[in-house]
N, C-alpha and C positions, 0 to 999 in steps of 0.2 A: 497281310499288310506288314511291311519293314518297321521294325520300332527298333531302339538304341537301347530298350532296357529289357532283355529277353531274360525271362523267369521259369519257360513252361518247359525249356529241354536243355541237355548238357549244349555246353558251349566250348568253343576253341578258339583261335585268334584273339582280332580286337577285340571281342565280347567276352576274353578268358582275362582278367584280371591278378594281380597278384599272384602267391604263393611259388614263385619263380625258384624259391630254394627248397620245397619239399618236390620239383617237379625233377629237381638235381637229382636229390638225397634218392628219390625211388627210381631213378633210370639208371643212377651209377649200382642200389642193390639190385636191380632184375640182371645188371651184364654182371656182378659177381654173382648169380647164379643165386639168389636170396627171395625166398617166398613172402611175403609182406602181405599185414593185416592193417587195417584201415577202420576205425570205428569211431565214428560222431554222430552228431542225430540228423533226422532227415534231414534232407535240402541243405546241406551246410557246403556242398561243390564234391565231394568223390570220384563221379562220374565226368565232372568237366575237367578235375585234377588228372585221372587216370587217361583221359581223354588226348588233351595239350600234351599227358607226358609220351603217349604214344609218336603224336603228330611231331614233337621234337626229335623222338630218339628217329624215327622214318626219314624227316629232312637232313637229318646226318648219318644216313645211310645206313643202320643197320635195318639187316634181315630178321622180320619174325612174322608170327601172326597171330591173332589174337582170336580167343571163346568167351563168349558171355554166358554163361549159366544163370538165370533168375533164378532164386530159391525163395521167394517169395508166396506163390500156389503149392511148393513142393510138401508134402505130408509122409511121402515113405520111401523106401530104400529104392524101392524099382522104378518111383517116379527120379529121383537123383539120380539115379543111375542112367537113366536112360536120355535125361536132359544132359547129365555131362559129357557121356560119350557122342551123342548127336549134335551136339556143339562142337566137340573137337573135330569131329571128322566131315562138317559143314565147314570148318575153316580153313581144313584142307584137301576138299574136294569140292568139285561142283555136279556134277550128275550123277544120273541113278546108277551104270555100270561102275563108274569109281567109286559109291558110297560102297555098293555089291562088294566091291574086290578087298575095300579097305575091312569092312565087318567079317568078310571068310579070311583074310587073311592075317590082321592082327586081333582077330579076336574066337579062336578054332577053341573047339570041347568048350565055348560056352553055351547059355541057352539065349544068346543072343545071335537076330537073324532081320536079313533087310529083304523087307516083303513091299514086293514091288504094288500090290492091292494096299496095302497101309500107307504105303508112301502117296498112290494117286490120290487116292482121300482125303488124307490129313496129314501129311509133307512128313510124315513121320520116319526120318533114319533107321533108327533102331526100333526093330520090334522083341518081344518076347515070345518064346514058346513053351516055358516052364517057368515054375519060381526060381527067384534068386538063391544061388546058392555062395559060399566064402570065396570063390572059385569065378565068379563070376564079377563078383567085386572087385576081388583083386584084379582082375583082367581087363576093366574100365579103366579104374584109377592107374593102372600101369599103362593104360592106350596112350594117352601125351607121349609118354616118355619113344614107344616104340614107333610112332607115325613120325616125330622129330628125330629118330633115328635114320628114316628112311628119308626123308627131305631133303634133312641136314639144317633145317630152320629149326629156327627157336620157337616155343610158344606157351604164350601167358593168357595165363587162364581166368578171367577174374570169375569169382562165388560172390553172387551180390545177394543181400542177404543173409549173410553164412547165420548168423546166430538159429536160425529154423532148422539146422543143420537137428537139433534136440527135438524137434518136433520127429523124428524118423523112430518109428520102433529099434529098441534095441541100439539105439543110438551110440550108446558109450563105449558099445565094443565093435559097432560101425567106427569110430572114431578114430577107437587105438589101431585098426587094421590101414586105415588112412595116412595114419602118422608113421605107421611101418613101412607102406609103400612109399611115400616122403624121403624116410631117412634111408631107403634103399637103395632109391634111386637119385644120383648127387651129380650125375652127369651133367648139369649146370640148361639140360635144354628145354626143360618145362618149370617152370615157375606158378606157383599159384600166387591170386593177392586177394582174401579175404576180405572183402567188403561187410560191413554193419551198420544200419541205424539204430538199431535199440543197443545204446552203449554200455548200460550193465550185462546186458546178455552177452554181448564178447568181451566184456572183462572177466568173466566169470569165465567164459573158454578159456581167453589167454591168458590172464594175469592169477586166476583163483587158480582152478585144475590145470592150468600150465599147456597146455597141449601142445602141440608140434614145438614144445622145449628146445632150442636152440637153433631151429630151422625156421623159424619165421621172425623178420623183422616188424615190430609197431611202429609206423610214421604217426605222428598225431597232425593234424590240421592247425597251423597258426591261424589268427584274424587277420584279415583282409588291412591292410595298414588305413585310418580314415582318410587318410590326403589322398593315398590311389583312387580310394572308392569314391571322394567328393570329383576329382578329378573325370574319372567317370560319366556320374550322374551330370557334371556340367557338361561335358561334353557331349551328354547325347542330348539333353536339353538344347543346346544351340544350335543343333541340327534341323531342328523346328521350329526357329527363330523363339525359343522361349530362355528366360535368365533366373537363376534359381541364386540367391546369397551363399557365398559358399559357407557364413556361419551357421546359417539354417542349417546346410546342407551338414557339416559337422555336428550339431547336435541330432540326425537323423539318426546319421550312425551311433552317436552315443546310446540312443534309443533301443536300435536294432542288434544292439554289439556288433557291431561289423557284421551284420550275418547278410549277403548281397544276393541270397536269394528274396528274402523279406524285403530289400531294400529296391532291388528291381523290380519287384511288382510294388512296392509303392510308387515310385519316379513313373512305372506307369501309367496309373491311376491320376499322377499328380499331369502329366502329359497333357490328358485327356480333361481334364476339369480347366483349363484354362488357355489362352492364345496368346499369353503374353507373359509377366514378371509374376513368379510365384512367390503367393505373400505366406503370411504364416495360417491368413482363416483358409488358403487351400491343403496346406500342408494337415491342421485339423484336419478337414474334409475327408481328406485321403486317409488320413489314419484310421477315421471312423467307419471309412467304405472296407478298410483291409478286416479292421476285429470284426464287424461285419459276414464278411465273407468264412471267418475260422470260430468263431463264435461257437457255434453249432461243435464243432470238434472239442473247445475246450468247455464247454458245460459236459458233455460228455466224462471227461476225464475229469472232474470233481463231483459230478454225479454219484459215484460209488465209495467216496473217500469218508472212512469214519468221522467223528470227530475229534478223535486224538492226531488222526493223521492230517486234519487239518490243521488241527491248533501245532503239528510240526512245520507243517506249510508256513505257516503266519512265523513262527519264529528265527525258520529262514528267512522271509524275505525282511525279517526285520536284522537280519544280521547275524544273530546267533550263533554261536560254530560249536560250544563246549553244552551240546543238549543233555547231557547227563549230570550235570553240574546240578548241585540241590534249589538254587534261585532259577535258573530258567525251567527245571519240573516243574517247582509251586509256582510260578508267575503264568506258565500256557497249559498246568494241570494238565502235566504227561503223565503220572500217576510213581512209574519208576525208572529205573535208569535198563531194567528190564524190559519193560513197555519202549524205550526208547530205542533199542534196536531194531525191536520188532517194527516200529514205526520207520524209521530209516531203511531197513527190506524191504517193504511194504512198498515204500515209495520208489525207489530202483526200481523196484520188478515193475512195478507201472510204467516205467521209463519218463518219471515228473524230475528228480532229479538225481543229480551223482555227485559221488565227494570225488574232488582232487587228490593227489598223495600225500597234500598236508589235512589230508582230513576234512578240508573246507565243506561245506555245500553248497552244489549250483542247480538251480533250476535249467533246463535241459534247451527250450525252447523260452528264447526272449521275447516273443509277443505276447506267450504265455502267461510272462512271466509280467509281462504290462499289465496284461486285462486282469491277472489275479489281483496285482495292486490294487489298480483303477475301479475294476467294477466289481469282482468277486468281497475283496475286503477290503474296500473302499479307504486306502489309506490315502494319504496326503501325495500328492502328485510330485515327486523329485525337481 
C-alpha cells in the first residue's frame, strides 16, 4: 500500500526531505577525492542522505559506482575481508566469468579464489583457501583502487556500520594497515564514507584515536528545518483527504527533535486512526501506539543501569551540564567527581547519551528520551 509517510526503508525524491546542504558539502568532497565519515544514531536519514546525494551527482552526469558493505553480522578479518572485496567487484561485474577474471586477475599470490561450487550455493564472490595473511589484506583493500583503474570509473564505498570495525581480532593493527593503504593510494578514484550509528563508538575512532588523520572528512547531520518537515506531514495528510493543525503539527516536531524517522511512523499511525481532522486525543493516541511499539527496547536499555548511572540520567534531563560540581554530586548522590566520569563512560559506551564539544549532554534518542521523562521518572510533562 502507497502511504505519504515512508518510515521502513531509505528514501529519495519527494519522500527525501531537507538536508539539501550536507547533500552539497559530501558530493563536492567525494569529486575532490575525500573519504567521509558519517556518524549519528540510528534512523536519523544516512542512508536516505547518502542515497539523494548519489541520485544527484548521477542526474548531473557523473560516472561512478557504488559498494555497500554491512558491517553490522561482521566479527572477523576474513569475514571483512571477504564482504568488502565481493562488494567491490559485484559492482563492477555481473557474472561468474568476470567475477573469475576480476579475483585471478587483480588479486594473484593471494589466498583468495572464486569457486564456482560456492558461488552456486551461496552467491558467494570471494571464497578462501587458507587463512588470511598481511598480504592478503593489503590486496583487498588496495582492490577499489586497481578495478577503478581499469574502468576508469570512480567508486564509493560506503562501510555501514564502521564502528564493529573493533569487533575484528587484532583490530588496531587491521586498522593502521587500512589507514596506510588510504594514505597511499590518493589517486582520488575510490573514496570510502564511513557510516555509524553508535556515536561514541566513531568518535572514539575519529576524534579520540584520530584514525585516517587528515584523509577523512566528518559531515555531521543538521535537523530537519520544523516548516519543511510540518510541510511534509500536511502534505501527505491531504493526500487522503485528512487536515492535520499545522501548530499541532510543529509541536510534534518539537517533541521528536526533528527526527522524521520517528515523525513518519507517527503521521502514520496518526493516518490510520482517523478519516478526517486530526485532533489532539489522535495525536495522544498515536503517540501512545509509537512508546508502545519501542517500549520493549527502552526497558531494555535501563534494565542494566546502576543507580549512580541513573541518578546521572535524572540529572541530565533535568538540565545539568557542570556534574562534577560539588551541589549537583550531593543533590543526585554521585558520590565523587571520580564516580562521575566513570558514570559519563558508562553511559556513552551504552550509546544513552553524548556530550557536544561544549561539553553539553544529550540523550541520543528523543523518544527515549520522552518515555525516560514520562514513564521511567515520571517528571512533569514540558
Amino acid at each position: 500500500m502507497d502511504t505519504a509517510f515512508i518510515y521502513y526503508k531509505p528514501v529519495t525524491g519527494k519522500s527525501n526531505i531537507g538536508r539539501r546542504s550536507e547533500q552539497t558539502v559530501i558530493a563536492n568532497l567525494l569529486e575532490q577525492g575525500e573519504n567521509i565519515a558519517i556518524y549519528e544514531p540510528a534512523k536519523t536519514g544516512k542512508k536516505s542522505l547518502m542515497q539523494q546525494t548519489f541520485l544527484n551527482m548521477r542526474i548531473s552526469g557523473r560516472n561512478f559506482s557504488t559498494a555497500e558493505v554491512p558491517m553490522l553480522q561482521i566479527r572477523s578479518t576474513e569475514e571483512f575481508l571477504l564482504a568488502l572485496g565481493s562488494a567491490v567487484i559485484r559492482a563492477e561485474a555481473t557474472t561468474p566469468d568476470e567475477y573469475q577474471s576480476i579475483v585471478q586477475g587483480c588479486l594473484p599470490d593471494t589466498h583468495f579464489v572464486f569457486d564456482h561450487a560456492q558461488y552456486a550455493s551461496s552467491d558467494c564472490i570471494l571464497s578462501l583457501n587458507w587463512s588470511v595473511d598481511e598480504n592478503d589484506i593489503r590486496s583487498v583493500l588496495c582492490l577499489p583502487w586497481r578495478l577503478a583503474a581499469v574502468t576508469g570509473r570512480k567508486i564509493y564505498i560506503i562501510l555501514e556500520e564502521f564502528q564493529n570495525i573493533t569487533f575484528l581480532d587484532g583490530w588496531e593493527k587491521f586498522i593502521k594497515i587500512f589507514e596506510e593503504v588510504v594514505r597511499t593510494n590518493q589517486s582520488g578514484l575510490c573514496n570510502f564514507i564511513f557510516l555509524g550509528s553508535a556515536v561514541n563508538a566513531m568518535k572514539y575512532l575519529f576524534e579520540e584515536k584520530v584514525y585516517f588523520h587528515r584523509h577523512v572528512s566528518h559531515v555531521a547531520i543538521g535537523e530537519i528545518e520544523s516548516r519543511e518537515i510540518t510541510d511534509h506531514i500536511v502534505r501527505g495528510f491531504l493526500t487522503s483527504g485528512k487536515v492535520i493543525d499545522r501548530d499541532l503539527m510543529m509541536s510534534v516536531c518539537k517533541r521528536f527533535r526533528n527526527n522524521i524517522w520517528y515523525i513518519n511512523h507517527f503521521a502514520s499511525i496518526c493516518d490510520h486512526l482517523t478519516k478526517g481532522y486530526i485532533t489532539d486525543a489522535t495525536l495522544q493516541e498515536a503517540l501512545d501506539m509509537l512508546i508502545s511499539i519501542h517500549e520493549p527496547r527502552f526497558k531494555e536499555l535501563v534494565s542494566d543501569l546502576t543507580g549512580f548511572q541513573v541518578s546521572l540520567l535524572q540529572a541530565t534531563l533535568d538540565g545539568c551540564k557542570r556534574f562534577s560540581s560539588a551541589e549537583v554530586i550531593e543533590h543526585y548522590n554521585l558520590h565523587s567527581s571520580a564516580n562521575v566520569r566513570r558514570l559519563k563512560d558508562a553511559l556513552c559506551k551504552k550509546e544513552i547519551i553524548t556530550f557536544t564539544d561544549n561539553d553539553d549532554p544529550v540523550v541520543l534518542d528523543p523518544l527515549f528520551e520522552y518515555w525516560l521523562r514520562k514513564y521511567f521518572f515520571k517528571m512533569k510533562d514540558e
